[in-house]
C-alpha positions in Angstrom: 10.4 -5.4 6.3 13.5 -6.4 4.4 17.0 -4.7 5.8 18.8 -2.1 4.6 21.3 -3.8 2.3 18.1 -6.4 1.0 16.3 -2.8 0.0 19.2 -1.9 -1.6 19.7 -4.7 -3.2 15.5 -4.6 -4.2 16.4 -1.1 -6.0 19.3 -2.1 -8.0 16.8 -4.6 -9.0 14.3 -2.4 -9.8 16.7 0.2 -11.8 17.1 -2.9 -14.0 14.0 -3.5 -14.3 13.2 0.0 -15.5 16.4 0.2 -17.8 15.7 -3.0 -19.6 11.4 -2.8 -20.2 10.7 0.7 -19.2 13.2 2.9 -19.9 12.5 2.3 -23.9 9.7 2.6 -26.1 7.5 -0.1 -26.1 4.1 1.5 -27.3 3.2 -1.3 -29.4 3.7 -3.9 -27.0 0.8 -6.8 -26.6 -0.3 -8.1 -23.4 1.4 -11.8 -24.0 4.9 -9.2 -24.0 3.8 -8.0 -20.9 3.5 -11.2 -19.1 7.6 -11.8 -20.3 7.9 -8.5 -18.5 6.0 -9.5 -15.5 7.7 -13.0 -15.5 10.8 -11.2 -14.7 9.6 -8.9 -12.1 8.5 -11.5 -10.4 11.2 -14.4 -10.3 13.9 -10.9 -11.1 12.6 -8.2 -8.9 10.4 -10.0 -6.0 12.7 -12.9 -5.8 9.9 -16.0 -6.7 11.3 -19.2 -7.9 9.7 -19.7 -11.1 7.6 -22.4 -12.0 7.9 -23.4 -7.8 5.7 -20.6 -6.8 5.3 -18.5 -10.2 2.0 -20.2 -11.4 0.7 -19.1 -14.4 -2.9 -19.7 -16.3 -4.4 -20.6 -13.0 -7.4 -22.0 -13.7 -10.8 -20.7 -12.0 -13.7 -21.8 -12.3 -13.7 -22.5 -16.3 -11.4 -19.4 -17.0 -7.4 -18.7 -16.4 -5.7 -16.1 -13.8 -2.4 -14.7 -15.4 -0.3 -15.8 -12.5 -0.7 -16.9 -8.8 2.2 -17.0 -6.3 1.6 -19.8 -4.2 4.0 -20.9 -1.4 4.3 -23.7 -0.1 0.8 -24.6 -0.9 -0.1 -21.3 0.5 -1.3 -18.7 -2.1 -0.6 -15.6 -1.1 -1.8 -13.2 -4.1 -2.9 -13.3 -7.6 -1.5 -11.3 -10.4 -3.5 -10.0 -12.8 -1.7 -8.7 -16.1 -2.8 -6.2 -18.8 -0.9 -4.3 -22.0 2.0 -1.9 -21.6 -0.4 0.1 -24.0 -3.3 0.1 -21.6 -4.1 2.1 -18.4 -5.9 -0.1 -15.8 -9.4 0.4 -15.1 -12.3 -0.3 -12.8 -13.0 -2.9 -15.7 -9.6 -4.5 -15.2 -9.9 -4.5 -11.4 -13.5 -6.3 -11.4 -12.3 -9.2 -13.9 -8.9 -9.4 -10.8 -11.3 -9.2 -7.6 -13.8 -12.0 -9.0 -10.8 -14.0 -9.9 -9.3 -13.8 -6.3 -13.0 -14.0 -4.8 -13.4 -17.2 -6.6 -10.8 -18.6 -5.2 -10.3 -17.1 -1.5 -7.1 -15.1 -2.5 -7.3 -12.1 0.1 -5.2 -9.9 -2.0 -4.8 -8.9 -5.9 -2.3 -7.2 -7.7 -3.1 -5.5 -10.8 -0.4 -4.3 -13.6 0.5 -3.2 -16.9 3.8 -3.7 -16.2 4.4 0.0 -15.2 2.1 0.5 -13.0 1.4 -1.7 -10.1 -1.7 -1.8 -8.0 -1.8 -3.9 -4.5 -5.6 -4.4 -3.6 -7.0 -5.8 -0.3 -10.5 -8.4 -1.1 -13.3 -7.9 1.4 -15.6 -10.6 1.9 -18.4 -8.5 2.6 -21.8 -8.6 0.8 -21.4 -7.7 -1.5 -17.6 -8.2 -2.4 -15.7 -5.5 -1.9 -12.0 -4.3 -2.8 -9.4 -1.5 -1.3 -6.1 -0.3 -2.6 -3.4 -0.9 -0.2 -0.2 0.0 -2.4 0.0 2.2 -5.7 3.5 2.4 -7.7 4.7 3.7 -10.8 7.8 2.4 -12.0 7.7 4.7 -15.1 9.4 7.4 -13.6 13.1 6.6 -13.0 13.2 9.8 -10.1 10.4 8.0 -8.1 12.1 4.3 -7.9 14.1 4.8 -4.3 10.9 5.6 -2.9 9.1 2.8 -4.5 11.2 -0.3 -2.1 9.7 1.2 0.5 5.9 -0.4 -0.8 7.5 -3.0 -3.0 9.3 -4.4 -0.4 6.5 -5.9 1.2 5.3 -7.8 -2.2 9.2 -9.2 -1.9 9.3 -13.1 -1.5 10.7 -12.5 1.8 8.4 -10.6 3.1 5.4 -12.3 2.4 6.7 -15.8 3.4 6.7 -13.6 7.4 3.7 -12.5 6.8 4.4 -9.0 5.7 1.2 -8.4 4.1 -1.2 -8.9 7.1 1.7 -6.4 8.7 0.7 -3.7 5.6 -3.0 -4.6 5.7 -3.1 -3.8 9.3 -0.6 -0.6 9.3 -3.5 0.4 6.5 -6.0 -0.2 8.6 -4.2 1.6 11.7 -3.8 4.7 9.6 -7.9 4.8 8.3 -8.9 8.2 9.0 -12.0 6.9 10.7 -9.8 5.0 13.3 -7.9 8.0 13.2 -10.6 10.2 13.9 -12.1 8.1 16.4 -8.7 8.4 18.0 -8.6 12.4 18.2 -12.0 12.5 20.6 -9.8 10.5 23.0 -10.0 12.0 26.4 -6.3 12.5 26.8 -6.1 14.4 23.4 -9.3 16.0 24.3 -7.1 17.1 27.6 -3.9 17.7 25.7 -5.3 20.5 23.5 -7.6 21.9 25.7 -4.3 22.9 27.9 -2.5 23.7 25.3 -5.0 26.3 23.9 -5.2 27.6 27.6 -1.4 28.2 27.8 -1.3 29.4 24.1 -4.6 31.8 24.2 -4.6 32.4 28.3 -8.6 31.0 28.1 -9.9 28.3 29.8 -11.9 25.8 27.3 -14.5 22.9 28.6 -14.2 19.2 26.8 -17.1 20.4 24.4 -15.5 23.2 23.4 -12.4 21.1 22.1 -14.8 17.9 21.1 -16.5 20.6 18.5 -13.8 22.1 17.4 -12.2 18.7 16.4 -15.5 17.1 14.7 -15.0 20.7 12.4 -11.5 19.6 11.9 -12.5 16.2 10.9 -15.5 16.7 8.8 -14.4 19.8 6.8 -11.5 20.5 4.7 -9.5 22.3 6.6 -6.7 24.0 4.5 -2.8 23.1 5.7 -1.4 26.5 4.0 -0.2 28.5 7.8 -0.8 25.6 9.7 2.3 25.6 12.4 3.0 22.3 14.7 2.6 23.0 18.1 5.5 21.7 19.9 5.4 20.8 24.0 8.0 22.0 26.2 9.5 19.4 28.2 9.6 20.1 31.6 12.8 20.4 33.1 12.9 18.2 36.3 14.3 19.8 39.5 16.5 18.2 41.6 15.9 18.2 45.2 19.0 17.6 47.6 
């Protein structure tokens, strides 16, 4: 995670960005353009030295990647780059996973140069992908809110290994772990006291174990849903 004057530093970046590629009309612009556009982002925007760790037309296995950023000798994702004009597809995102399953490459962004998508390669059989990070840099109201996920594709971050830290926040917050976490027995005791204070009814552990497998396998609407909050006990001195 970068600090608070590096993110603000990353969005006057970004606004520049914007202003300069995006905040014009470039309908007619090729894909070669939108590599010139990318080539800034990431030596501009990301802070990678060019040519150093910017590699472009990386060759694999008798075809060319549009850019890997490599470290070090370390290569830490591969950029795959399509039109302005174009909106990315599953197409787009199969030619950018066999790219960076050829090669190893754990992780794969994909971009038109407006929109940038942060994908996670699973080596499973068969090979599999998952969106980590999705941003839109089109809209000039949504850019302070967009550091917060660029910041971990920022030079700095990935050289501390702040992807691993964002793959593993992503899978922390999975709804399956999260579910898995709900049938815990201290939540399972949590609520069932809570409903006994709230409704003056004593419930078993089934009782709240059923109630929560509704909770997670239907779609429960949010609209009138209040937070319960716990009242902290006040501790009583003795003298």
């Amino acid at each position: 995670m970068l600090t608070k004057s590096k993110r603000h530093k990353l969005l006057t970046r970004i606004k520049e960005y914007h202003r300069r590629y995006l905040g014009k009309k470039l309908n007619d612009l090729d894909e070669s353009g939108t590599r010139l556009m990318i080539n800034d982002f990431l030596t501009e925007v990301l802070g990678f030295a060019s040519i150093e760790e910017v590699k472009t037309e990386y060759m694999i296995k008798g075809t060319y990647a549009d850019y890997v950023i490599q470290i070090k000798g370390t290569r830490h994702f591969l950029v795959e780059v399509k039109s302005l004009t174009l909106n990315l597809t599953d197409k787009h995102l199969r030619q950018a996973v066999n790219y960076g399953a050829n090669e190893g490459i754990e992780w794969v962004l994909l971009t038109n140069g407006r929109n940038f998508e942060l994908f996670r390669i699973l080596f499973d059989k068969p090979i599999e992908s998952r969106r980590v990070l999705s941003i839109d840099l089109g809209d000039r109201n949504s850019l302070k809110a967009s550091v917060e996920q660029l910041q971990h594709l920022h030079r700095e971050s990935v050289v501390r290994k702040g992807l691993n830290v964002l793959w593993n926040k992503c899978l922390a917050l999975d709804p399956a772990n999260v579910a898995g976490l709900l049938s815990a027995p201290q939540v399972v005791n949590f609520i069932r006291r809570a409903l006994k204070r709230k409704f003056r009814a004593k419930f078993s552990d089934e009782e709240v174990n059923t109630s929560l497998k509704r909770v997670i396998q239907e779609a429960v609407s949010l609209e009138g849903v209040k937070s319960t909050r716990t009242r902290k006990r006040k501790r009583i001195s003795s003298r």
